[in-house]
N, C-alpha and C positions, 0 to 999 in steps of 0.2 A: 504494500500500500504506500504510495506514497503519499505526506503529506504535507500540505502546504498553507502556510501561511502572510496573509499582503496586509500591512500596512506602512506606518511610519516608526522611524526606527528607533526617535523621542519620545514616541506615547508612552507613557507607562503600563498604560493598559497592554497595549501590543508587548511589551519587554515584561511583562507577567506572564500571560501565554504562551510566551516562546519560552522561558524558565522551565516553565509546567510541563509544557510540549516535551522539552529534555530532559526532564528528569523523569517524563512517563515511559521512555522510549523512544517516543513517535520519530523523532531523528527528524523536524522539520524540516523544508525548504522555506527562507522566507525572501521573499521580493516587498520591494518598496514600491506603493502605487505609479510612482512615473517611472517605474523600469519598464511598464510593460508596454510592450509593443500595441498591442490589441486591445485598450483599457476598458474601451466602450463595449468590446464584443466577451469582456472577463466581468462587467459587471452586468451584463445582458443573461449571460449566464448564472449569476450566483441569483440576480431578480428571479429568473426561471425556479430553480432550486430552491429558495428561500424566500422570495417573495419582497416586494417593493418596501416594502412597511418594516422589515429587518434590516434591510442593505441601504435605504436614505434614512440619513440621520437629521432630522427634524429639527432635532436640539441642539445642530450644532449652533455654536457662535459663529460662523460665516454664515449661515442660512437665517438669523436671527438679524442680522446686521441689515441685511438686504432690503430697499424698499420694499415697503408689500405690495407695490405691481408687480416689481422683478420674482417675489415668493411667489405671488398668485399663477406667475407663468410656468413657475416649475415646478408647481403642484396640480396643472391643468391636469398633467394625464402622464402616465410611465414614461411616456419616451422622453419628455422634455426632464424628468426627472433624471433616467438615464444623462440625456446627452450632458446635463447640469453637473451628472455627479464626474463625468469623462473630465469635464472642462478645468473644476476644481473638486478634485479628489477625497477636500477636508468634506464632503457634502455626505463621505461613506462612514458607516459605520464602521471603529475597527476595534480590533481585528478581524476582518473576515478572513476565517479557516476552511481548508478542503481536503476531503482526502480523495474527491473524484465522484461521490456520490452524494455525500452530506455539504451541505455549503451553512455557518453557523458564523454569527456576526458578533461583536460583543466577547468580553468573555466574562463568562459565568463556570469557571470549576466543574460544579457538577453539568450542568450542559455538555459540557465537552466532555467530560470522564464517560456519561451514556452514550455521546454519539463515536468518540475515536476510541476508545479502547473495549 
């Protein structure tokens, strides 16, 4: 299995995850959201997988900032959310985790303990 994990590399959340991740085993991979070549068509996927409502984060402080026309446009409908979260990345939730089947945003301990191990 392999597993992988995308965020930033100063969140503390994400550098818990990846602690937990190592010491469960799991031998992560983890990528920084602008490494990835395909950003739109990796968060298209984890939306598929886990659903719009886990993978945009709502409450970030850059989504908060934003006039509420600019919000109102990119909560019209998934895609503008998608293309929103490709453009600026802080728009994801993270860490989003995967091991190819399970796609799981946030970290919550046991969350992940049920779905990777």
């Amino acid at each position: 299995m392999t597993f992988r994990i995308f965020g930033y590399p100063g969140c503390t959340t994400v550098k818990k995850a990846r602690e937990w991740a190592e010491a469960s085993g799991l031998d992560p991979q983890y990528a920084h959201f602008s490494a990835l070549e395909n950003l739109e068509e990796e968060i298209a996927a984890w939306v598929k997988a886990a659903g719009i409502d886990a993978v945009f984060n709502a409450r970030a402080q850059t989504f908060r900032k934003m006039p509420a026309e600019e919000q109102a446009a990119i909560v019209a409908d998934d895609a503008a959310k998608i293309a929103a979260m490709a453009a600026d990345p802080r728009l994801i939730k993270r860490p989003v985790a995967t091991d190819g089947r399970t796609v799981l945003t946030g970290f919550r301990q046991a969350d992940w303990e049920n779905a990777f191990l």
